[in-house]
C-alpha positions in Angstrom: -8.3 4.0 15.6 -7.9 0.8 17.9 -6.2 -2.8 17.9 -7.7 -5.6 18.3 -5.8 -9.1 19.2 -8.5 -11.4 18.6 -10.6 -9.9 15.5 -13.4 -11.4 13.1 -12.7 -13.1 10.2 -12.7 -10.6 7.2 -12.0 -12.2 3.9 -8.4 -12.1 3.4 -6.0 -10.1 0.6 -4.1 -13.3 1.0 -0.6 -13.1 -0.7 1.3 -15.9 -2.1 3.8 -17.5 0.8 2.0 -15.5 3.5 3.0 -16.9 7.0 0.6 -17.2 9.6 2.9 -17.7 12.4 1.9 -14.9 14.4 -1.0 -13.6 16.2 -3.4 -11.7 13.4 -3.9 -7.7 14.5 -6.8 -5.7 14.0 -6.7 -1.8 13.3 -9.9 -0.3 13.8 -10.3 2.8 11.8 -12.9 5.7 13.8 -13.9 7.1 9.7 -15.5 4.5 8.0 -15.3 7.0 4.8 -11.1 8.1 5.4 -10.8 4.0 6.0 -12.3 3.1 2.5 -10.3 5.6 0.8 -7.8 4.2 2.4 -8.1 0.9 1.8 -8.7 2.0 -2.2 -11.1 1.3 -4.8 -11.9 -2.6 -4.4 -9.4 -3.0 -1.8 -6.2 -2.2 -4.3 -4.5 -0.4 -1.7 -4.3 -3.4 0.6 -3.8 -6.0 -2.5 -1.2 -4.2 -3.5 0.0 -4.1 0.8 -0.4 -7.8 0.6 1.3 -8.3 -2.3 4.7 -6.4 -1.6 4.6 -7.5 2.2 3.6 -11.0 1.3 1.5 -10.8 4.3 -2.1 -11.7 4.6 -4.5 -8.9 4.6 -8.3 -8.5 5.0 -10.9 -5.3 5.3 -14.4 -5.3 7.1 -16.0 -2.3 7.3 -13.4 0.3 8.6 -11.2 -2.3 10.2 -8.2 -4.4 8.7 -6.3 -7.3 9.8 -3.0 -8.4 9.0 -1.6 -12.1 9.6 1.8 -12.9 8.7 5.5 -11.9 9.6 5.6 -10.0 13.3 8.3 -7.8 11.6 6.1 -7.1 8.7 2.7 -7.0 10.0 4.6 -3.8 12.4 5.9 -2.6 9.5 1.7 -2.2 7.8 0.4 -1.5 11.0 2.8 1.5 11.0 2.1 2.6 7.7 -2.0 2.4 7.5 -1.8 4.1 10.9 0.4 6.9 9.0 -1.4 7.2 6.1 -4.5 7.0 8.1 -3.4 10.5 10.5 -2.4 12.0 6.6 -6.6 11.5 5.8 -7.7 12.6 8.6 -5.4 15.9 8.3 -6.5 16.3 4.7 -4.1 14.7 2.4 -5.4 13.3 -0.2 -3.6 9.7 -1.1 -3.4 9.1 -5.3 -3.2 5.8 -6.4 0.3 5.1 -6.1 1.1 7.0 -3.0 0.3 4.0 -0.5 3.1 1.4 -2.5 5.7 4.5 -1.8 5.1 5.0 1.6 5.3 1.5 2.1 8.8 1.4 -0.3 9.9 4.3 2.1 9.5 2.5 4.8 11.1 -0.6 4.0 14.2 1.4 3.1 13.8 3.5 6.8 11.3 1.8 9.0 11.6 5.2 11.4 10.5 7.4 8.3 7.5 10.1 9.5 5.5 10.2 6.0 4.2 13.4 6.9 7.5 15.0 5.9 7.0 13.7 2.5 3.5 14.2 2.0 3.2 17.3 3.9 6.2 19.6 2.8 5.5 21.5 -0.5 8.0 21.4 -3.1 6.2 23.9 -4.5 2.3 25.2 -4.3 1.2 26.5 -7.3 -2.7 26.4 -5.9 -4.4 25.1 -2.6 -5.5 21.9 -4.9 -1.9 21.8 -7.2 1.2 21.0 -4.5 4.1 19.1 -5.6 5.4 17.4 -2.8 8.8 14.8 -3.0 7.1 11.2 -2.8 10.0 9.0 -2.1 13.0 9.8 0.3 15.6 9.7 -2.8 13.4 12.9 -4.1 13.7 14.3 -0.6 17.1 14.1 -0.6 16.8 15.3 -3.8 14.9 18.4 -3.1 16.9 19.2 -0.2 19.9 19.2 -2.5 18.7 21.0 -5.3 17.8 23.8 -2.1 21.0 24.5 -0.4 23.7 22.8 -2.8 25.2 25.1 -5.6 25.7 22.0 -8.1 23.1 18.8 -7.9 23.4 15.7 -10.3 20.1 14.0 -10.6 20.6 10.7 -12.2 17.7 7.9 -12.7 15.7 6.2 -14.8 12.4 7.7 -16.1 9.9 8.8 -14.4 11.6 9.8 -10.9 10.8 13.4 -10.9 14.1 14.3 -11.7 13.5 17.4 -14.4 9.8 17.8 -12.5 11.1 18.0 -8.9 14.0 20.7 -9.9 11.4 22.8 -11.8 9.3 22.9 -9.1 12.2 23.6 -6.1 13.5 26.4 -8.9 10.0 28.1 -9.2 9.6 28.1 -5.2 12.5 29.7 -5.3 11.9 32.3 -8.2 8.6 33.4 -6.5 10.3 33.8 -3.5 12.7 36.1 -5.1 15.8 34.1 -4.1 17.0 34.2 -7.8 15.6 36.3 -10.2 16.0 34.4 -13.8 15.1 30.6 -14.4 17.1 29.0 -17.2 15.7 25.7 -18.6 17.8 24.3 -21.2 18.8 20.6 -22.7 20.7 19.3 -25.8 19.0 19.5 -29.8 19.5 16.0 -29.9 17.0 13.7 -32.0 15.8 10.4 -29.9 17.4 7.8 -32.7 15.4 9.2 -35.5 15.7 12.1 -37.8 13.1 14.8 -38.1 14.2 16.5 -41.3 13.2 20.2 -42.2 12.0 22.2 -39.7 9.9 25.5 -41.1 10.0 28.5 -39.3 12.0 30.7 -37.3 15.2 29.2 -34.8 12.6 29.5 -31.8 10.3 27.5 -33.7 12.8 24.8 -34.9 14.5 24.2 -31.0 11.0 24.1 -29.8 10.1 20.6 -30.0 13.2 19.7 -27.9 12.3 21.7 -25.7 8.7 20.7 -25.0 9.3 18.6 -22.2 10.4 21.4 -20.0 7.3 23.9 -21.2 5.5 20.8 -20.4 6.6 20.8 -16.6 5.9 24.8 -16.6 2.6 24.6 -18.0 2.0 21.9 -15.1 2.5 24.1 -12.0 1.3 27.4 -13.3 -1.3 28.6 -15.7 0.1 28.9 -19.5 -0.9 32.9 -19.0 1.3 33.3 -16.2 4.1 31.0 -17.9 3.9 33.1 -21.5 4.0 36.5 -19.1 7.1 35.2 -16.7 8.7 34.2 -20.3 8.0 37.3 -21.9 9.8 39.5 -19.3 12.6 37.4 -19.3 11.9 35.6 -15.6 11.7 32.2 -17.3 14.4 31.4 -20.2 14.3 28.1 -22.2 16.7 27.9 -24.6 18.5 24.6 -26.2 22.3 24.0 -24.8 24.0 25.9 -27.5 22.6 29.0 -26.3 24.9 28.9 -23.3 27.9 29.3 -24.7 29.8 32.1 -23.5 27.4 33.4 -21.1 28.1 34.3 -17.1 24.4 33.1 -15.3 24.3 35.2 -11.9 21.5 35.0 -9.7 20.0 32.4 -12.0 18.7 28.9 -10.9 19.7 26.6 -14.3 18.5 23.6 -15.0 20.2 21.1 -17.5 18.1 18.7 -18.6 18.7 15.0 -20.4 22.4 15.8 -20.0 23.5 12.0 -20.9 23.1 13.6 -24.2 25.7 16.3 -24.1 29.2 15.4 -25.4 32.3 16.4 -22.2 33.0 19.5 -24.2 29.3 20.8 -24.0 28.7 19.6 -20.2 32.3 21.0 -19.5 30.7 24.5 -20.9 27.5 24.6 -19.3 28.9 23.9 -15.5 31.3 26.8 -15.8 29.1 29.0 -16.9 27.8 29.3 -13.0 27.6 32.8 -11.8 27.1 34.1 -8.5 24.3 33.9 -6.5 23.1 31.1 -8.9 22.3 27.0 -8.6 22.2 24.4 -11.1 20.4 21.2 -11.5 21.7 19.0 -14.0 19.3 15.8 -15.0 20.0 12.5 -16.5 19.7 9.2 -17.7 22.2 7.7 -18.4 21.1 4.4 -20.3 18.8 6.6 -22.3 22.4 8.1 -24.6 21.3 9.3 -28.3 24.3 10.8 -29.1 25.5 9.5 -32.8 28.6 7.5 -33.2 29.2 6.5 -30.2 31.2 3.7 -31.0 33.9 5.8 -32.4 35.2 7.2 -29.4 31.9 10.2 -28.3 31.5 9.8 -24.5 28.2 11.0 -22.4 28.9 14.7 -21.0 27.3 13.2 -18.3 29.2 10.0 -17.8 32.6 11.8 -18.2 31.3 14.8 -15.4 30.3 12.2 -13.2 34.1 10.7 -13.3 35.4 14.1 -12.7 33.4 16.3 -10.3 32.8 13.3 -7.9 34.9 14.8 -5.6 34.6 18.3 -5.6 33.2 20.0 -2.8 30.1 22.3 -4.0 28.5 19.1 -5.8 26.3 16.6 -4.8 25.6 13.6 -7.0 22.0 11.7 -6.5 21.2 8.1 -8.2 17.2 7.5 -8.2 16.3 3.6 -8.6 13.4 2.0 -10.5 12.0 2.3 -6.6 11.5 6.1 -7.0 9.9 5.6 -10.3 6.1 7.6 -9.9 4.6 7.4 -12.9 2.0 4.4 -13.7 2.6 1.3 -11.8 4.0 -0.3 -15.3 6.8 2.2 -16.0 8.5 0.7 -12.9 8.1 -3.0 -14.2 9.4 -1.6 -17.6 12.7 -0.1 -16.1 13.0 -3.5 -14.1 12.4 -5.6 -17.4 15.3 -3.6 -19.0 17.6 -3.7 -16.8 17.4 -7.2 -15.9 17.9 -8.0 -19.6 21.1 -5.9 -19.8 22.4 -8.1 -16.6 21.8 -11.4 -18.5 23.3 -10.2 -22.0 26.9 -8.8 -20.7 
């Protein structure tokens, strides 16, 4: 790859309020096929570059240049040069990987995107890795690795529940706990499902879908139904936990805004030795009934009290770390900027 000072015209990605006060730079990529993929289908990569950066961006061939803000224009040339090395050493980028590099390094311009795309969460296959995508789920994972307690609270769609699967299936293959414990409150999502038929496992089971769902992601359902069957993988609704010491265990509470303080104040004592424990969240996403008469958030009311207390770390994901499709992220935004105005 090379820079140019005084580069061809390519037809710009031009973004609104671009600034052409500076000197336009020219990256020219050596792989005209790693360039295009990086550059996306139809340019999108680099639309969406220009768009976010609001500088003016333009592709011919395998090269790019970028007019605009100096601080800026450093700021792409850093990150297609990044993401260019990650092609050439065999990552391959999805669709919304290129807007969270760029978000990463907005947030810390001296961020090496190789530790996020390059450090396996977990590897279920040579073509299924989880890898954290933002730096809030590298914090994340390096919490949920050597911290007994981890908080994970967010909006939807920051990997929360997925991320602590996959860090507690790394570390159940590796033999560094012997049971995984998935769990989460029987509560309905403001409607009533009725009857039930069949046994209790069959009655809990649609609560607990999301987290067989995660499973079933990273492993092959064979492997899942065998690990279940010999006990190495538990999922059991909230209630089950009661009473129980969990040694050697890595426990995962998930949707926790829906426990009540008595429930949440159950589950985090029932830590054992040897054991970790990933508790999940949001907490503008509350379906516990009658709340108006006085029933806090488990959540809410732990987050008060354990603040403090050495063992625990709390994390807070922003609509930033949101990975799911583009329009999730705009969704989150559109709520919570309606909540600001109403109060």
């Amino acid at each position: 790859m090379t820079h140019n000072r005084h580069p061809a015209s390519p037809a710009p990605l031009q973004a609104k309020d671009a600034s052409d006060a500076t000197e336009p730079v020219t990256l020219v990529f050596g792989d005209a096929s790693l360039a295009n993929e990086l550059f996306g289908p139809h340019n999108a990569n680099m639309t969406m570059l220009a768009e976010s950066s609001g500088l003016s961006i333009g592709t011919r061939g395998a090269s790019v240049t970028i007019r605009g803000d100096a601080g800026k224009s450093v700021l792409a040339q850093n990150l297609l040069s990044q993401l260019y090395s990650l092609l050439k050493a065999g990552v391959r980028l999805h669709p919304r990987d290129v807007s969270h590099a760029y978000d990463s390094l907005v947030r810390q311009p001296e961020t090496e995107l190789k530790t996020l795309f390059q450090d396996p969460v977990f590897a279920a296959s040579p073509r299924k890795t989880v890898v954290a995508k933002t730096l809030s789920q590298r914090e994340y994972v390096a919490s949920l690795r050597g911290t007994d307690m981890t908080f994970a609270v967010g909006p939807a769609g920051t990997g929360k529940t997925y991320l602590a699967v996959a860090v507690a299936l790394s570390m159940l293959l590796a033999k560094r706990v012997r049971r995984l414990i998935l769990t989460r409150p029987a509560v309905e999502a403001g409607e009533r499902l009725g009857f039930l038929p069949g046994d209790l496992a069959e009655k809990v089971n649609p609560y607990l879908r999301p987290l067989y769902d995660a499973l079933h992601d990273m492993l092959d359902a064979e492997r899942v139904t065998e690990m279940i069957g010999t006990g190495a993988i538990e999922i059991a609704p909230l209630a089950f936990m009661r009473g129980r010491t969990l040694n050697n265990a890595f426990i995962i509470l998930d949707e926790a805004q829906n426990t009540t303080p008595e429930q949440m104040k159950m589950f985090v004592t029932r830590l054992g030795f040897g054991s970790r424990a990933a508790i999940t969240g949001d907490i503008t996403q509350i379906d516990l009934p009658d709340q108006g008469a006085g029933r806090r958030s488990g959540l809410i009311h732990a987050l008060e009290i354990l603040k403090n207390v050495e063992g625990i770390s709390i994390l807070r994901f922003l609509k930033e770390d949101v990975i799911r499709h583009p329009l999730v992220g705009r969704i989150v935004q559109a709520y919570d900027d309606h909540q600001t105005h109403s109060r």
